[in-house]
matplotlib code that plots the C-alpha trace (Angstrom):
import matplotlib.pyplot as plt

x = [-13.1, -10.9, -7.1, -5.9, -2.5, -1.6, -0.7, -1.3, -2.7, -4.8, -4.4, -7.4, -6.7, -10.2, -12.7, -15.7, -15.0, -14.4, -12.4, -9.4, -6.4, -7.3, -5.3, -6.8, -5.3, -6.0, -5.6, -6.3, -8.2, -6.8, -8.1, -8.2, -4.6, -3.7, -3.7, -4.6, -8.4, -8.2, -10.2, -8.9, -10.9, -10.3, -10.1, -9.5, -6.1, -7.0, -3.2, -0.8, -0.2, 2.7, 3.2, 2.8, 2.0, -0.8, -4.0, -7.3, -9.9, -13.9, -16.5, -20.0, -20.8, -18.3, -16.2, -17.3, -17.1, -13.6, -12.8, -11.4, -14.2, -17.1, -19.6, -17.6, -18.9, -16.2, -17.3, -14.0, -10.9, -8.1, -8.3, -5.4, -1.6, -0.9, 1.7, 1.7, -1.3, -0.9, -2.9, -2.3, 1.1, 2.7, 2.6, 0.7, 2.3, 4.9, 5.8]
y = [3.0, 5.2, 6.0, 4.7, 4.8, 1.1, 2.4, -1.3, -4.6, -6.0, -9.8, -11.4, -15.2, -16.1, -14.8, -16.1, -19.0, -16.9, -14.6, -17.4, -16.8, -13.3, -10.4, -7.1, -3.9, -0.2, 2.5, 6.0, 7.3, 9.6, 12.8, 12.6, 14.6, 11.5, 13.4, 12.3, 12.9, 12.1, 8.6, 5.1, 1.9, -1.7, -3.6, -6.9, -7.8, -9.3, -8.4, -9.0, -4.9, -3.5, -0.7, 2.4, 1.2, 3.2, 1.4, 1.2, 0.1, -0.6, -0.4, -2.1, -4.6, -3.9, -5.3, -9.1, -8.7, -10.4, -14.1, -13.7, -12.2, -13.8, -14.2, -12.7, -10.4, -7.4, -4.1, -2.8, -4.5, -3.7, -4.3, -2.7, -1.1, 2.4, 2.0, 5.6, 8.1, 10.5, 13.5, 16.4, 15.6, 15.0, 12.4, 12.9, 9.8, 7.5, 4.1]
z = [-17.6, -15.5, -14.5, -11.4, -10.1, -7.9, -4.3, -2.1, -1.8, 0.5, 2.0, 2.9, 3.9, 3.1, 0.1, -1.8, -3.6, -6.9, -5.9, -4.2, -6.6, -7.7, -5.7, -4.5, -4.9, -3.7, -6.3, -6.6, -9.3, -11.6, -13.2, -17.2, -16.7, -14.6, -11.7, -7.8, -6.9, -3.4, -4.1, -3.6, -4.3, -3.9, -7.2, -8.4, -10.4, -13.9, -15.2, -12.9, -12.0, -10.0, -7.4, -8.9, -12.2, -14.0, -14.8, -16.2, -13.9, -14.8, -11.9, -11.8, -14.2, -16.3, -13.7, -14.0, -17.5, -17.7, -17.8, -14.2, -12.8, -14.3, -11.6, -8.8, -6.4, -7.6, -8.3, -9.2, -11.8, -12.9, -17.0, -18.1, -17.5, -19.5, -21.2, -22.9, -23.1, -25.6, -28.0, -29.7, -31.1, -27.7, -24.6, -21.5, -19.6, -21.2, -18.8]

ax = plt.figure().add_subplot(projection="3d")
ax.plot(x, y, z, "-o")
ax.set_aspect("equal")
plt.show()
């Protein structure tokens, strides 16, 4: 898995049959300080995420692992919203 920050969506008026009803999003992955590394992706929405919400996104087959995407042709989801990362006695990123 991997940080990602939400920065768009994509609307597509048709998709495989599996994918009708699930959104798209673009995010930018995050360095492990949950910092910008230049890369955006198009992923799936399994939770419902928001602009500019942090996230946790899996890639390959981890990405049809969910009940959403079961046997869609994703490579990317969206699994998870941070709510607070934190180590060391103090918080890296609080929502």
């Amino acid at each position: 898995m991997q940080f990602a920050k939400v920065i768009g969506q994509v609307v597509s008026t048709r998709k495989e049959g599996k994918l009708e009803g699930l959104r798209l999003l673009i995010v930018d992955q995050l360095d492990e300080k949950l910092k910008p590394t230049g890369k955006t992706i198009t992923s799936t929405d399994t939770v419902n995420a928001r602009l500019d919400d942090i996230v946790l996104v899996c890639s390959s087959s981890s990405a049809r692992m969910t009940s959403k995407t079961k046997g869609t042709s994703t490579d990317n989801s969206i699994v998870g919203i941070v709510e607070t990362v934190s180590g060391k006695k103090r918080d890296w990123f609080k929502r």
